[in-house]
N, C-alpha and C positions, 0 to 999 in steps of 0.2 A: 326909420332905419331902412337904408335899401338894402331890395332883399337878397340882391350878392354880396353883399357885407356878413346877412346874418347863417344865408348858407356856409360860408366859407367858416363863419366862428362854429358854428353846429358841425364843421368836418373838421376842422381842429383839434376839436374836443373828443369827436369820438376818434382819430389818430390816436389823442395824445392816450387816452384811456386804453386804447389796443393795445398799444405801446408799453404801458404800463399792467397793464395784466398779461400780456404774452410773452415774458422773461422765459429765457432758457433756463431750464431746469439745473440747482446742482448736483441732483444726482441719477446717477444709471443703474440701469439691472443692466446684465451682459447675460445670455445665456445661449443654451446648443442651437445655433439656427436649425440643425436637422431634426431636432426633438431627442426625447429621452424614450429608452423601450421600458416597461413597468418592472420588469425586476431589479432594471439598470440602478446604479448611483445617482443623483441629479441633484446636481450643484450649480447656482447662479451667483452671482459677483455682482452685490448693489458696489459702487463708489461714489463718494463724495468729494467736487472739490471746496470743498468746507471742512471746519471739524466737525459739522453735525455728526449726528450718531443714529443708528436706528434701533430696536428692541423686537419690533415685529414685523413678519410681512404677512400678504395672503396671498392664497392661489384661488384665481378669478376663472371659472367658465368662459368662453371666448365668447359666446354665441348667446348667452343669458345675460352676462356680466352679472353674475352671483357668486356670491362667496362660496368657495368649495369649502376651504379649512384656512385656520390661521396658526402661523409656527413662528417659532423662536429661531431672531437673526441669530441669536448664538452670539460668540465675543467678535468683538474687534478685531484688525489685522492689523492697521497702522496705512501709514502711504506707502502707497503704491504710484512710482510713475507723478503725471501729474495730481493725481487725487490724495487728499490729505487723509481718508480715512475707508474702509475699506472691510466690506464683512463677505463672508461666505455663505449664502442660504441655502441655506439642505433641504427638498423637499421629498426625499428619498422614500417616507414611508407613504407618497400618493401614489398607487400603483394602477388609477383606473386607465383605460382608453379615452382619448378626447383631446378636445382645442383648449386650450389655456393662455393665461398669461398672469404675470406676477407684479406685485402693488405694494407700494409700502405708505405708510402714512405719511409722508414728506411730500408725496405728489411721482414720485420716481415709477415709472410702468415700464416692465419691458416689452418687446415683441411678443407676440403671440408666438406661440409651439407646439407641438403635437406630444403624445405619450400615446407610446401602440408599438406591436412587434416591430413593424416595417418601415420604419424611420430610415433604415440607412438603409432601403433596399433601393437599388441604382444608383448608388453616391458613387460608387466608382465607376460606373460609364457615364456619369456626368463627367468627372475630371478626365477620366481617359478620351473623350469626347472634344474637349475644351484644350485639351494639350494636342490633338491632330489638327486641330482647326489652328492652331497657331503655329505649326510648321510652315518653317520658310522653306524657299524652291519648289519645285513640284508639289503637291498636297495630293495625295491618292481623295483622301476623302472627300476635299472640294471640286478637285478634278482641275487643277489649274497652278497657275505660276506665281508666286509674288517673291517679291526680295533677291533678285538674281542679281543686281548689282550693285549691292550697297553695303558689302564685308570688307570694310577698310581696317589696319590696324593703329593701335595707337599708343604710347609707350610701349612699345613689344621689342621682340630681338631683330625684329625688321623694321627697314626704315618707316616712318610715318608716313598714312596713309596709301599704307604698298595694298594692293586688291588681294583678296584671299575671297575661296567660296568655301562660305559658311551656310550652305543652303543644307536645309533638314536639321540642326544642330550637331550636326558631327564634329564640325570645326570646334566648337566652344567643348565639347568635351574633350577633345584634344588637348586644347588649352590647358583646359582647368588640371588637368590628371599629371600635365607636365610641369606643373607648376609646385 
């Protein structure tokens, strides 16, 4: 057998085998990208788009991957969206500091999280941050010009494609408030 005949069957094979063991998951944890604080509530959102069901999850160390504790999914929710089934995981009474991430026996993991006082501290100068950077016209913070001439309108009370300067978003809250 020539041996590009039998390399190519040996890549085949292990394609098809990737292939078939690297299926997208049906289900997800969703939980706070910012983290939870320890006194705080903290609730994650497995769904399924199956009817599977799940019974239990855990909360995994990030850094160890060891079992911290295991809890009760708790009931059902029903669908939601595209997901046919859908539970709520409370893991409210873990109060320590540290990385984590959540597991259920299905194979479902969510992101990694934090749990510590300072989770949301500069969460609002990040977005306050993110919303100067995306001012049109002038931008003090980047120190420069963009979108100067390209506020046209469109179904409005003016003809189509009449110019208006909508630079800084003034114009669209004008809009929106008269409308």
């Amino acid at each position: 057998m020539p041996i590009r005949l039998l390399t190519f069957i040996i890549l085949a094979i292990c394609l098809a085998a990737f292939v078939v063991h690297h299926q997208e998951p049906s289900a997800v944890i969703r939980i706070n990208l910012l983290g939870y604080r320890p006194d705080s509530p903290k609730i994650a959102v497995w769904a399924s788009l199956t009817e599977q069901t799940v019974t239990q999850f855990q909360l995994i160390d990030e850094q160890t991957n060891q079992k911290i504790q295991s809890l009760s999914a708790g009931k059902a929710f029903g669908a939601y969206g595209p997901f046919r089934q859908t539970y709520r995981l409370d893991f409210s009474t873990v109060r320590t500091p540290g990385r984590y991430y959540l597991q259920t026996d299905d194979g479902a993991r969510s992101p990694g999280f934090r749990i510590d006082e300072t989770v949301y501290k500069g969460a609002a100068d990040f977005c306050l941050r993110y919303m100067r950077q995306q001012r049109s016209g002038f931008n003090p913070f980047l120190k420069d010009s963009c979108h100067t001439h390209d506020g046209y309108t469109l179904y409005g009370p003016m003809p189509d494609s009449t110019h208006i300067d909508a630079s800084g978003g003034g114009m669209m809250r004008r809009i929106t408030c008269n409308m």
